[in-house]
VEXMIGU-640368 format. One record per residue: y negated, x negated, z negated of N, C-alpha, C in turn; residue number from 1. Coordinates in nm, 4 decimals. Example, Ala and Ser with C-alpha at 12.3 -4.5 7.8 and 13.67 -1.06 7.14 Angstrom:
REM VEXMIGU-640368
[r [0.5690,-1.3190,-0.7800],[0.4500,-1.2300,-0.7800],[0.3300,-1.3200,-0.7800],1];
[r [0.2250,-1.2850,-0.7080],[0.1060,-1.3670,-0.7140],[-0.0030,-1.2900,-0.7870],2];
END
This chain:
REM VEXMIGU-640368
[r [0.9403,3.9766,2.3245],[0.9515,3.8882,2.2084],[0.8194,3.8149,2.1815],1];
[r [0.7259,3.8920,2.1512],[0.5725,3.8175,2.1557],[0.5981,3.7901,2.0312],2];
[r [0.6387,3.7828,1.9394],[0.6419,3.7472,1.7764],[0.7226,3.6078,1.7534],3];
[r [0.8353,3.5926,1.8052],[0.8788,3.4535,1.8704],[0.8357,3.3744,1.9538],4];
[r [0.7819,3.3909,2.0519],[0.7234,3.3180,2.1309],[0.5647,3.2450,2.0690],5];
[r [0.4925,3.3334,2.0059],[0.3720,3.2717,1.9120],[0.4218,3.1546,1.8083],6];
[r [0.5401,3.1749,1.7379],[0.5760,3.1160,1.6636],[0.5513,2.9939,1.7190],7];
[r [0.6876,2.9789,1.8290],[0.7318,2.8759,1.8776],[0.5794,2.8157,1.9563],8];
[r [0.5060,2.8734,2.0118],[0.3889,2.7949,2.0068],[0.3430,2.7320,1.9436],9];
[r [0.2932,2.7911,1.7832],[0.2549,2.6950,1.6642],[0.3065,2.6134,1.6744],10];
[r [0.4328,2.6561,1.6170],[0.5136,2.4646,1.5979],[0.4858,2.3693,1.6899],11];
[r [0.5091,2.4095,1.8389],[0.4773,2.3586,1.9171],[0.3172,2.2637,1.8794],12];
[r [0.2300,2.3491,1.8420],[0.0687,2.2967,1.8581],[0.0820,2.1904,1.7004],13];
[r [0.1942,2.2179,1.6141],[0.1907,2.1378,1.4955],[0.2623,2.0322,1.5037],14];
[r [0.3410,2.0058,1.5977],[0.4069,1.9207,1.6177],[0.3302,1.7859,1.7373],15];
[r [0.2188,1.8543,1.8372],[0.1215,1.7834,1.9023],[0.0331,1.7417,1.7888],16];
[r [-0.0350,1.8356,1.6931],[-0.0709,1.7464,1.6197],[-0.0737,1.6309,1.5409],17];
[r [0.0742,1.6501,1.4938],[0.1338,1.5443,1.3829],[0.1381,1.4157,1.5194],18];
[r [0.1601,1.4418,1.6081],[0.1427,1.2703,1.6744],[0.0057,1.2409,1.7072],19];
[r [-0.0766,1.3349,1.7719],[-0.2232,1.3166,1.7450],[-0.2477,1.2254,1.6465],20];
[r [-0.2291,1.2359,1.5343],[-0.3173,1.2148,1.4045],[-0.2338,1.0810,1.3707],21];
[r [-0.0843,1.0572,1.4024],[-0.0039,0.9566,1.3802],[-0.0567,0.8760,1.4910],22];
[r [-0.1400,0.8983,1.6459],[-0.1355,0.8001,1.6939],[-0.2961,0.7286,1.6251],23];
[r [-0.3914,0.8183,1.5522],[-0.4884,0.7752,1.5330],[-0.5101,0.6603,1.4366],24];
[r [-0.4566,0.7118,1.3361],[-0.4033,0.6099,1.2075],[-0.3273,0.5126,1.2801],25];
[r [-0.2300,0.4954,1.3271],[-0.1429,0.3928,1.4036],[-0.2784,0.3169,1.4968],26];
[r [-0.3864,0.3512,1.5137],[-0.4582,0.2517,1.6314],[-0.5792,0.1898,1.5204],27];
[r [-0.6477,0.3002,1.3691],[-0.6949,0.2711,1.3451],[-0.6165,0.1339,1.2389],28];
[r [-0.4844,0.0990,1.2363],[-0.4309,0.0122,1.1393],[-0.4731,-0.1185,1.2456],29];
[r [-0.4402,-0.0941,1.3525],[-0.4370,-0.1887,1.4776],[-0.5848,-0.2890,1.4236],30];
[r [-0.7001,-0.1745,1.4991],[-0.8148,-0.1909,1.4327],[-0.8338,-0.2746,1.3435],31];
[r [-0.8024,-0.2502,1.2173],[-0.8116,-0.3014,1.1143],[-0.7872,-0.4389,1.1119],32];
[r [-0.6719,-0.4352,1.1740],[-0.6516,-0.6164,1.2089],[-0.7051,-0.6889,1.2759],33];
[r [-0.7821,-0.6362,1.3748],[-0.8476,-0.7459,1.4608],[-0.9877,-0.7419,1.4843],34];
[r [-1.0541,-0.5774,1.4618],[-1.2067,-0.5868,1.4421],[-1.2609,-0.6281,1.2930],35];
[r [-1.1587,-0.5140,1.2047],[-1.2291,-0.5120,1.0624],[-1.2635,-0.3758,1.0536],36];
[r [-1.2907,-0.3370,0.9371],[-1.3478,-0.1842,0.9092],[-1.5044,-0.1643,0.9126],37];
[r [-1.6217,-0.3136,0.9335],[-1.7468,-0.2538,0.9012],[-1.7446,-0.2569,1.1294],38];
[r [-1.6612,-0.3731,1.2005],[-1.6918,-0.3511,1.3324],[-1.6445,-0.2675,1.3626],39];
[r [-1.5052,-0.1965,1.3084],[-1.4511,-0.0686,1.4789],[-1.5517,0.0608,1.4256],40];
[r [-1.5545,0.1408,1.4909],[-1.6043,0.2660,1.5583],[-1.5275,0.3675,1.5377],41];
[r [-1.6076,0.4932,1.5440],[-1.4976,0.6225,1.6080],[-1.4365,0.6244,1.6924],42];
[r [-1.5315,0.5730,1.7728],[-1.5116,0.5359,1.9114],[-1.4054,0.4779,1.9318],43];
[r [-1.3523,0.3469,1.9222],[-1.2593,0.2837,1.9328],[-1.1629,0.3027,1.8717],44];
[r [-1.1553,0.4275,1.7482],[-1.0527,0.4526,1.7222],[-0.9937,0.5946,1.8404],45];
[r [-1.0743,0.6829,1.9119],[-1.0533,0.7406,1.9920],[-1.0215,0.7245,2.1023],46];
[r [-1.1025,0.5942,2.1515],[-1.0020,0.5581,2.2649],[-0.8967,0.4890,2.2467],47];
[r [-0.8275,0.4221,2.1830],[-0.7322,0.3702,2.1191],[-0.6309,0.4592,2.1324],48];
[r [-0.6358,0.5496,2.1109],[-0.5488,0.7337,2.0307],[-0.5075,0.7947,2.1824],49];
[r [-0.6052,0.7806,2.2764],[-0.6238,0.8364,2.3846],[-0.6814,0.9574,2.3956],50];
[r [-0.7979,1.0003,2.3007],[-0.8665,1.1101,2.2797],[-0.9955,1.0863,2.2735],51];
[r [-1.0769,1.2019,2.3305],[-1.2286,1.2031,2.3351],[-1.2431,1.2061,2.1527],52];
[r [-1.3828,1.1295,2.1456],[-1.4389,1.1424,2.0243],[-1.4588,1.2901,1.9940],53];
[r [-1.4524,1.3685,2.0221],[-1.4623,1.5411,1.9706],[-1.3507,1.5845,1.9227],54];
[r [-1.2094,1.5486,1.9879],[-1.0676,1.5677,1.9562],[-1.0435,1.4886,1.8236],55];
[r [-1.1060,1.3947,1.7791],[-1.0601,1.3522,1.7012],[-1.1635,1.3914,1.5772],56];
[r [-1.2631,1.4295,1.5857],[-1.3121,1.4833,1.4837],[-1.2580,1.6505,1.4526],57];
[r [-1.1766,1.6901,1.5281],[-1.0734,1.7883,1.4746],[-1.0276,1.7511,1.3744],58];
[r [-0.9795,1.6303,1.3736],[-0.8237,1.5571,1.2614],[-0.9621,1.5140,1.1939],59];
[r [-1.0250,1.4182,1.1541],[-1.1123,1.3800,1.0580],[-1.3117,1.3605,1.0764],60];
[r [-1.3407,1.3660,0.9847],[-1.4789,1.3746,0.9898],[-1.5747,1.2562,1.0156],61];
[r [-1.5029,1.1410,0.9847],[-1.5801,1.0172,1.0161],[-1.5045,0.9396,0.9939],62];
[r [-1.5085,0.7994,1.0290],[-1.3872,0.6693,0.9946],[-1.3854,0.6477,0.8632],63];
[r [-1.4807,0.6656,0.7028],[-1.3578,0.6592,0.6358],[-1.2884,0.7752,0.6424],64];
[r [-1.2954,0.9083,0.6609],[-1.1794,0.9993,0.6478],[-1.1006,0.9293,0.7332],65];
[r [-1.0542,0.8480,0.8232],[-0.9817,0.8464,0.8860],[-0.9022,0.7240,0.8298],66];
[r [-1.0072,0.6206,0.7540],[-0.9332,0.5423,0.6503],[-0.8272,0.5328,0.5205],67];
[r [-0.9363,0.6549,0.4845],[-0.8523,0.6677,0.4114],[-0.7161,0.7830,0.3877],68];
[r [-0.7204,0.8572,0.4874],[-0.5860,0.8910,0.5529],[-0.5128,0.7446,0.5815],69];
[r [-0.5318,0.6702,0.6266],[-0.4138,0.5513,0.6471],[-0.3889,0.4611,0.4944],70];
[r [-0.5053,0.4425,0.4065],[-0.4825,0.4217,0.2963],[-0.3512,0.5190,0.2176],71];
[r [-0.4097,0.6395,0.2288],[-0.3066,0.7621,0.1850],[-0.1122,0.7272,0.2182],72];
[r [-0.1170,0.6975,0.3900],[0.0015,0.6954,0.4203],[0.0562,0.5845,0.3955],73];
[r [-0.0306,0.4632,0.3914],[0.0521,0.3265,0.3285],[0.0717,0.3298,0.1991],74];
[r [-0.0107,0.3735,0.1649],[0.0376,0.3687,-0.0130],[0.1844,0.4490,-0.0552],75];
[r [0.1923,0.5361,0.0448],[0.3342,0.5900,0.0381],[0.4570,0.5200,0.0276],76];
[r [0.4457,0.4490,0.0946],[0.5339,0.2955,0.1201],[0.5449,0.2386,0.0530],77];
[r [0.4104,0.1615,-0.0346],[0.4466,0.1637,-0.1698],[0.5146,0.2057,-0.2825],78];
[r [0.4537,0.3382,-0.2798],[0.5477,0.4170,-0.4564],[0.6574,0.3946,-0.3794],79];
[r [0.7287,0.4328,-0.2935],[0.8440,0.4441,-0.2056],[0.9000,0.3026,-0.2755],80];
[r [0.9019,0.2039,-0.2328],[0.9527,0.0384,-0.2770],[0.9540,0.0106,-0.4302],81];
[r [0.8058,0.0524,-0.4832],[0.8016,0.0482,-0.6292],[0.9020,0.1255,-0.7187],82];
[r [0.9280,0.2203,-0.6662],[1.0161,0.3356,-0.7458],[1.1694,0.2119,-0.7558],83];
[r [1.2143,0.1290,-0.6473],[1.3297,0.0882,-0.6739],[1.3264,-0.0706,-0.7368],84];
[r [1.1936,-0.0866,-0.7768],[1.1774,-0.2392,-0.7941],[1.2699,-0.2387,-1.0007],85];
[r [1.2606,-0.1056,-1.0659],[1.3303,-0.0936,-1.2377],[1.4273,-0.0925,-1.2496],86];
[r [1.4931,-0.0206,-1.1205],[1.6019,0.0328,-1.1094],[1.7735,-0.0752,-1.1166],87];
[r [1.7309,-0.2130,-1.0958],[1.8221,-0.3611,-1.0704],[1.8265,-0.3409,-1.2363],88];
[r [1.9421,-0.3508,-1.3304],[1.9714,-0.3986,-1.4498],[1.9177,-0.5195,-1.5071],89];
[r [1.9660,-0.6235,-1.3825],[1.9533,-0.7364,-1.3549],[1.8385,-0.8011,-1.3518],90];
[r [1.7330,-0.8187,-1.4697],[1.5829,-0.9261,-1.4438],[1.5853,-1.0086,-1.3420],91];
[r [1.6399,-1.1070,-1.3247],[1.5911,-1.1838,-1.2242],[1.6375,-1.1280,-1.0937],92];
[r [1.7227,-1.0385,-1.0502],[1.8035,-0.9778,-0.9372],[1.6436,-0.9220,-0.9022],93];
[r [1.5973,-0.8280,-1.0019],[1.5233,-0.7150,-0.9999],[1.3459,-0.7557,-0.9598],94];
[r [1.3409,-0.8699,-1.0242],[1.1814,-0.9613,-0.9978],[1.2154,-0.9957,-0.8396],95];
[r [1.3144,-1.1009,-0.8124],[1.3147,-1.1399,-0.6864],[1.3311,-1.0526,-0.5448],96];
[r [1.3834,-0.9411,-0.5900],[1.4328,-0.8286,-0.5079],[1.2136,-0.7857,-0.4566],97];
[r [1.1284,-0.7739,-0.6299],[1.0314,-0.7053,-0.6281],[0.9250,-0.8027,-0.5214],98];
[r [0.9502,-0.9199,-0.5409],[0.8220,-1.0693,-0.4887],[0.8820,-0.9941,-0.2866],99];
[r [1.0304,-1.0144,-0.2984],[1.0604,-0.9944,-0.1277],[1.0162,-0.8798,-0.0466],100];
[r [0.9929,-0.7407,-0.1440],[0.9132,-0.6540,-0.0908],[0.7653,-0.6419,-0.0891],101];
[r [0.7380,-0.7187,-0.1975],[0.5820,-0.7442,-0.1770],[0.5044,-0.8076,-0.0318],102];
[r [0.6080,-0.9089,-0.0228],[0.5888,-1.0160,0.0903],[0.5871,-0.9318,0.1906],103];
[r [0.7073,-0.8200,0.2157],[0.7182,-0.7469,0.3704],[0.5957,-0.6120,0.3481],104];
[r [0.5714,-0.5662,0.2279],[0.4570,-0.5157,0.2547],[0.2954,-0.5693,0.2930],105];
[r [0.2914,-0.6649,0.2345],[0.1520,-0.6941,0.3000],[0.1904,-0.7609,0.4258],106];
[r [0.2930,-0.7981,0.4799],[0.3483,-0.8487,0.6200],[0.2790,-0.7055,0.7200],107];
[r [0.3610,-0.6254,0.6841],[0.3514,-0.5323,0.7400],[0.1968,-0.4636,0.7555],108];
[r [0.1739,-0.4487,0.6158],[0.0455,-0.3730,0.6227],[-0.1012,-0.4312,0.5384],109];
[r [-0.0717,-0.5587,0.5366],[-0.1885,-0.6789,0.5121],[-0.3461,-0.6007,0.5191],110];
[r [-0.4077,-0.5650,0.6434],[-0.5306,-0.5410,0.6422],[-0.5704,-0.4154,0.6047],111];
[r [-0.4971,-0.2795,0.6008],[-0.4816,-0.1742,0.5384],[-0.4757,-0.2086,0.3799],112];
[r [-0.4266,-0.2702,0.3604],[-0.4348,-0.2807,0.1789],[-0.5809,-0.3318,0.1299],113];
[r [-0.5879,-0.5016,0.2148],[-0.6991,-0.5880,0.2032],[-0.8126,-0.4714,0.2123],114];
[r [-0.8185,-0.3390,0.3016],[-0.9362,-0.2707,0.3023],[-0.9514,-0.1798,0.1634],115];
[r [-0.8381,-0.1388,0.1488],[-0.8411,-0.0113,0.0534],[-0.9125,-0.1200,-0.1234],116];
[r [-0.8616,-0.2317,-0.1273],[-0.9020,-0.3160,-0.2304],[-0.9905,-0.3049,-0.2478],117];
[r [-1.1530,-0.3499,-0.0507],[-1.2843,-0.3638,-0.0795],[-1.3040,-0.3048,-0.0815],118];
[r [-1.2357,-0.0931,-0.0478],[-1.3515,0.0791,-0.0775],[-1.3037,0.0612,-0.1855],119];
[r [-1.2309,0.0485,-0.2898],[-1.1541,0.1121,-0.3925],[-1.3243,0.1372,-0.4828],120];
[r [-1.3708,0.0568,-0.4727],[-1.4731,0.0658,-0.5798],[-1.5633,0.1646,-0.5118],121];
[r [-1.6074,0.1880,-0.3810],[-1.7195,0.2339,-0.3520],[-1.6672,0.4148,-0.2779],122];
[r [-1.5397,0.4062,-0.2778],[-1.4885,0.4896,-0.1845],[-1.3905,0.6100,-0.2965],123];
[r [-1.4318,0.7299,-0.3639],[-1.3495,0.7411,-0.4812],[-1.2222,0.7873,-0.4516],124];
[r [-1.1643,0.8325,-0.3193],[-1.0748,0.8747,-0.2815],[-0.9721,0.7340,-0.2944],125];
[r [-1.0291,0.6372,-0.2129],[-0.9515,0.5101,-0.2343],[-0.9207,0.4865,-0.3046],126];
[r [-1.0225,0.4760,-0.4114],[-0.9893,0.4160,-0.5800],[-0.8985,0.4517,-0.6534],127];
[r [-0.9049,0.6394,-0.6389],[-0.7559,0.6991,-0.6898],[-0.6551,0.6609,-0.6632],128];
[r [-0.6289,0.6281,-0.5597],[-0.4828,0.6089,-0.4775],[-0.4571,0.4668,-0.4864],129];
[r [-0.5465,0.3906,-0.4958],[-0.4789,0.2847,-0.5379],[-0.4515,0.2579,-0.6833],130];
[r [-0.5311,0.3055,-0.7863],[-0.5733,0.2670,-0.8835],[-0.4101,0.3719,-0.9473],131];
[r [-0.3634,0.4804,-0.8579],[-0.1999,0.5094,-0.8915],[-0.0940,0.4244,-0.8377],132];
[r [-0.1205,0.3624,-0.7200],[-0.0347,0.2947,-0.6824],[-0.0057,0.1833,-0.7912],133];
[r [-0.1281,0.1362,-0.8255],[-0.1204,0.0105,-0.9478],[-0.0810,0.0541,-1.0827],134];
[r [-0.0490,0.1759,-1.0867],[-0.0209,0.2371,-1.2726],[0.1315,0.2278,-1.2077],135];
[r [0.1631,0.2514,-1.1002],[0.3223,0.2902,-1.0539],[0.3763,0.1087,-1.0759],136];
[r [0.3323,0.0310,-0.9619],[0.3743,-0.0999,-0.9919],[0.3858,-0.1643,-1.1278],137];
[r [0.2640,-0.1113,-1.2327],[0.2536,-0.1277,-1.3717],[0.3919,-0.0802,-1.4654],138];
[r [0.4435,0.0386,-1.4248],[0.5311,0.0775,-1.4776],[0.6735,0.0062,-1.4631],139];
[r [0.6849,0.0320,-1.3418],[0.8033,-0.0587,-1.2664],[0.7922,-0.1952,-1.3502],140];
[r [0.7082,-0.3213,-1.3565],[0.7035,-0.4574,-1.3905],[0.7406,-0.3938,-1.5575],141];
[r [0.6341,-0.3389,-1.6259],[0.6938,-0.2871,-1.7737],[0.8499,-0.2856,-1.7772],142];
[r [0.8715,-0.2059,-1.6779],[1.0490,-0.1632,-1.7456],[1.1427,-0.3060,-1.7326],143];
[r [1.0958,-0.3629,-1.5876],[1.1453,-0.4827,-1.5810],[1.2016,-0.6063,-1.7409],144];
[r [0.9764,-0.5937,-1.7561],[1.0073,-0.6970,-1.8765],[1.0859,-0.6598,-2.0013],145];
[r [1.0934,-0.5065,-1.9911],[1.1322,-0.4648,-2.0943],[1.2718,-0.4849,-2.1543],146];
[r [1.3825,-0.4298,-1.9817],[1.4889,-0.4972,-1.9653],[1.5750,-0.6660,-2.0272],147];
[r [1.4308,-0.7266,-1.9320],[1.4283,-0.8550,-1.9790],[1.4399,-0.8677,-2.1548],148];
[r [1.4480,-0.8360,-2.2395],[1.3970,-0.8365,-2.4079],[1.2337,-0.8439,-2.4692],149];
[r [1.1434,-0.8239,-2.3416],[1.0178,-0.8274,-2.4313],[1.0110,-0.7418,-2.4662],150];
[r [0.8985,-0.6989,-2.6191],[0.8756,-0.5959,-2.6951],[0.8142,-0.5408,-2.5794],151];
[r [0.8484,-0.3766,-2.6135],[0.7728,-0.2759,-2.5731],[0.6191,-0.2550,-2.6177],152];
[r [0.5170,-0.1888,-2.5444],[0.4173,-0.2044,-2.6272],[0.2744,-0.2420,-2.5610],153];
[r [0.1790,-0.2196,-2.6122],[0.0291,-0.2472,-2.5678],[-0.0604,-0.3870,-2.5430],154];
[r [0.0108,-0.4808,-2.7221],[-0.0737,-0.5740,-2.7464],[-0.0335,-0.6805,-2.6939],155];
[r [-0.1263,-0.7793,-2.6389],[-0.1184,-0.8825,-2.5909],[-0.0108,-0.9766,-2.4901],156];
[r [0.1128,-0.9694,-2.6103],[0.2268,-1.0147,-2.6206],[0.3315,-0.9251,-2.5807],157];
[r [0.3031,-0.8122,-2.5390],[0.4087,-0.7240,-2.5547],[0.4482,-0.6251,-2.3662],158];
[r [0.5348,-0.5946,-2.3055],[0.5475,-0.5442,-2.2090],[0.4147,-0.4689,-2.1544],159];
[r [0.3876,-0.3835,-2.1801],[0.3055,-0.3222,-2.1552],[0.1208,-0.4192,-2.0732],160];
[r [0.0903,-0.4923,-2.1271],[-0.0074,-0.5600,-2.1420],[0.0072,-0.6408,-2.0713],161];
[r [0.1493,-0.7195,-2.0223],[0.1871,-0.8281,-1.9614],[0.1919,-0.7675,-1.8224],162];
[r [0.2414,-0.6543,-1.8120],[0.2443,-0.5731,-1.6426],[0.0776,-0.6065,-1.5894],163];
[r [0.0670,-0.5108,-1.6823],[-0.0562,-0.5247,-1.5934],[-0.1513,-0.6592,-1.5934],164];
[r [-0.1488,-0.7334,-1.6731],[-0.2024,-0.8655,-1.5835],[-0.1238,-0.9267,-1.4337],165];
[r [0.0032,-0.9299,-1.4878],[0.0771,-0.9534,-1.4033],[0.0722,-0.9055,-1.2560],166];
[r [0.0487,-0.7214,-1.2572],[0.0093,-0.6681,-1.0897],[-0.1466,-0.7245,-1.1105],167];
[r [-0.2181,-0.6995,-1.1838],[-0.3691,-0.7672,-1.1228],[-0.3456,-0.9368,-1.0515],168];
[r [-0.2546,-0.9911,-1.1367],[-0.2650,-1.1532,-1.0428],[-0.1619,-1.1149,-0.9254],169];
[r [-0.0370,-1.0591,-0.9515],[0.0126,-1.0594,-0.7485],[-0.1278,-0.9769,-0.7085],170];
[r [-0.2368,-0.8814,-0.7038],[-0.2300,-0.8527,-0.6084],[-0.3523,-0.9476,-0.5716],171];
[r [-0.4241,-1.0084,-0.6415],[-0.5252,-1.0945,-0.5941],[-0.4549,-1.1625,-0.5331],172];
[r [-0.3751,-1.2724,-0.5758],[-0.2787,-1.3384,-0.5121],[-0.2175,-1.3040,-0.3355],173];
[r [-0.2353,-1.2136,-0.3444],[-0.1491,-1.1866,-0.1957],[-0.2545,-1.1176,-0.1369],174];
[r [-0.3719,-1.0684,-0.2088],[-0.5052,-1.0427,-0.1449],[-0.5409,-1.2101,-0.0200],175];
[r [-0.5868,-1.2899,-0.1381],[-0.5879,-1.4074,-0.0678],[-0.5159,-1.5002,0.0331],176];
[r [-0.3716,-1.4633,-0.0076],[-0.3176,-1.5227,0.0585],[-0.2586,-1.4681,0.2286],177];
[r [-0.3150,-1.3383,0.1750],[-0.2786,-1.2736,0.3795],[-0.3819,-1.2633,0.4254],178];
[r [-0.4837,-1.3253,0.4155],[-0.6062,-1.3812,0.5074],[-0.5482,-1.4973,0.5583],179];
[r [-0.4350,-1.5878,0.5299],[-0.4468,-1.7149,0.5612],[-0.3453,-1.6964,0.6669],180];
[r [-0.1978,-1.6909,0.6208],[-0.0598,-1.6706,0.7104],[0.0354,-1.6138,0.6237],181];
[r [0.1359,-1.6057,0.6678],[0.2672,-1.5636,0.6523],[0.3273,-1.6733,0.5538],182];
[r [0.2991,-1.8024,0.6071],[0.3639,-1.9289,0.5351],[0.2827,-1.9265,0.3674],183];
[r [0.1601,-1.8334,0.3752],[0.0900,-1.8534,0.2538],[0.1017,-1.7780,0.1725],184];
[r [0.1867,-1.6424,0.2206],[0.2195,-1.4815,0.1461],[0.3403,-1.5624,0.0669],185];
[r [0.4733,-1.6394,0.1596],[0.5968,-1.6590,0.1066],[0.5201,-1.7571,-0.0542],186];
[r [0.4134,-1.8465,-0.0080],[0.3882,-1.9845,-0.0974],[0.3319,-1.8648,-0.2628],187];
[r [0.2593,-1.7746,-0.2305],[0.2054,-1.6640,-0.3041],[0.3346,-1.5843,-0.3957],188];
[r [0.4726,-1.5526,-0.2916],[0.5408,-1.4812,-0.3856],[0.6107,-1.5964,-0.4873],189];
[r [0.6592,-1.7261,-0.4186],[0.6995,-1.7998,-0.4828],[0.6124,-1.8349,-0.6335],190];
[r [0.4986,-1.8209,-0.6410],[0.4199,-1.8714,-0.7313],[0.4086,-1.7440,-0.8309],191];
[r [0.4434,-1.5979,-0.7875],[0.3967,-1.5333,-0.8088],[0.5278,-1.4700,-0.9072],192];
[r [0.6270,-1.4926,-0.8763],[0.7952,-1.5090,-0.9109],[0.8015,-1.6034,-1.0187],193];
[r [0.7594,-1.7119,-1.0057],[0.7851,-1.8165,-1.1094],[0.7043,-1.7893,-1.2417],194];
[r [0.5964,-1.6818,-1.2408],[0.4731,-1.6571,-1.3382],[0.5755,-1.5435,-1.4447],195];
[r [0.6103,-1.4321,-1.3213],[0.6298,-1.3266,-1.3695],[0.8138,-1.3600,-1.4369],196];
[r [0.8594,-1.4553,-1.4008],[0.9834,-1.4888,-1.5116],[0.9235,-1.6052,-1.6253],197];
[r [0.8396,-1.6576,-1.5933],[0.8397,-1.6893,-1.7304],[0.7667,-1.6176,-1.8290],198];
[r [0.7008,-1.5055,-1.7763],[0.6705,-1.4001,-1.8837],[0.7758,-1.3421,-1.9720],199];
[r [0.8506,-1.3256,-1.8617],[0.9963,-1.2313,-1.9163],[1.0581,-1.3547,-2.0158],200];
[r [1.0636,-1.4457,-2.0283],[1.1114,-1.5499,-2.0955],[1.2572,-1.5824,-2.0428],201];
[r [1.2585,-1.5746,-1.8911],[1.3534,-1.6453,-1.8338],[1.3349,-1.7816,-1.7684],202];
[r [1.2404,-1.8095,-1.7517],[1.1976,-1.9646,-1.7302],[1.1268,-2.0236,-1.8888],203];
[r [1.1643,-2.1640,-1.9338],[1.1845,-2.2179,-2.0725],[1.0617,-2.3257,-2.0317],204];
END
């Protein structure tokens, strides 16, 4: 059975990989939190992983490839949350539901975002992926306000136009505020909740 047995090797060798590469990203997020992206290393993302620096330039070519592979997989998490933030009938159910996942995402993945923000401009892989993640959140807040009774639409005044100021201030907003604490993300959604209903014209 040499034709089965190869198989079952592959998988085997694809399945060592997929934790390989999950433990690398998993040490380089670590990283991220406590050196920063201009101090850690290959290095330290390899020993971290428990792999020689050669093993890991199998999986990627230099730390940003390896960044932005973790950019890649958090942003997943995102569209993932965003996709259900339109979906509440309910405006205010549907905003407050959106501020509480915001909060547990940058909880969760605070310095991974905070990085992908400062490559987005210099890094074009980054830029894409976020710069979709933010058309996705854009959409989601649109349907919201839309729900809500604002006009549909481009200008000024109208759904469309209001999203996207709206994700540009949460995300500065919670940019800033998960440098500080946890107590400053909640003070961020609260502020950030109270903006985005009185857009909708549920706060008078």
């Amino acid at each position: 059975m040499p034709g089965h047995h190869s198989a079952r090797s592959r998988r085997t060798t694809e399945r060592k990989g997929d934790v390989r590469e999950r433990a690398i990203l998993d040490t380089c997020e670590a990283l991220l939190a406590h050196k920063g992206y201009d101090a850690m290393t290959v290095g330290d993302i390899a020993q971290g992983a428990g792999i020689t620096r050669g093993a890991l330039y199998f999986y990627f070519g230099s730390k940003q490839e390896v960044v932005t592979a973790l950019v890649a997989r958090t942003v997943e998490h995102l569209w993932e949350r965003s996709r259900v933030t339109a979906q509440t009938d309910e405006p205010r159910q549907a905003i407050a539901a959106a501020m509480q996942r915001t909060v547990e995402l940058w909880n969760e993945h605070g310095p991974v975002m905070r990085t992908a923000i400062a490559l987005s401009l210099t890094v074009p892989e980054i830029g894409e992926l976020w710069k979709h993640t933010a058309d996705l959140f854009i959409a989601a807040i649109t349907a919201v306000l839309e729900h809500a009774g604002i006009q549909a639409g481009a200008a000024p005044d109208q759904a469309s136009a209001m999203a996207r100021a709206l994700c540009w201030m949460i995300e500065r907003t919670f940019y800033h505020a998960s440098q500080e604490s946890r107590e400053k993300l909640q003070e961020a959604s609260a502020t950030c909740e109270h903006i985005w209903l009185t857009c909708a014209g549920l706060i008078t």
